[in-house]
C-alpha positions, 0 to 999 in steps of 0.5 A: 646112652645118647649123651643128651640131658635136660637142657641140652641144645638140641632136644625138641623143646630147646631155643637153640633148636629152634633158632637152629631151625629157623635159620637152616630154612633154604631162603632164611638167610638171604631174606634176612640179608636181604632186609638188612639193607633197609626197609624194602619194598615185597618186589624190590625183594624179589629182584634182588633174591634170585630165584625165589618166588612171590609166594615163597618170599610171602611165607618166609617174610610172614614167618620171620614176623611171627618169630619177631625178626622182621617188621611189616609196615603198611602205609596207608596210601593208594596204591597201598604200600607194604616195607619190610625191615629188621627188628632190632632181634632180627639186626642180631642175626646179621653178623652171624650171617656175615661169619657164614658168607665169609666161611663160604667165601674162604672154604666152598670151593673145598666144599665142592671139591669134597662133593665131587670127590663122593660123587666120583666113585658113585658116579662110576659104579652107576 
């Protein structure tokens, strides 16, 4: 018996899931952070994510709208011009992403010493 039942966190058709899945996406988090500081323009987003593209930075704001954690603004001027900014939803998310830099502040160095440590005894038999 897996232990899970109807209802539980994790199964398909559970938000958890889906909140859990949203935000262990590789540039989720850092956009997000990113927006936080105010509405923000496509490339000033660009600038201060290092090493994310336009089109992944693209895909990832248009995602975040779908799920109703970030507004688009487009302004109707020439040249146009496009802002990015939280929804309140989305301001929810910051202080759990806060607790998570703080945790990697306090613990990612054990976390590289344990990853140095597997990689040793594979290392050698390589």
């Amino acid at each position: 018996m897996s232990g899970f039942g109807p209802g539980d966190p994790f199964l398909a058709d559970c938000p958890a899931r889906l909140a859990v899945e949203l935000i262990a996406d590789k540039w989720t988090v850092v956009v997000l952070h990113g927006v936080s500081r105010g509405p923000v323009r496509h490339g000033e987003l660009v600038e201060l994510i290092g090493g994310i593209s336009r089109k992944v930075l693209t895909q990832t704001l248009r995602r975040l709208e779908a799920h109703g954690l970030v507004r688009r603004h487009a302004y109707a001027e020439v040249p146009p011009r496009v802002e990015y900014e939280l929804t309140p939803l989305g301001t929810t998310l910051i202080e759990p992403i806060h607790a998570l830099t703080e945790w990697a502040r306090e613990y990612g160095d054990a976390v590289l010493d344990a990853l140095d440590a597997a990689a040793g005894p594979a290392a050698r038999n390589d």
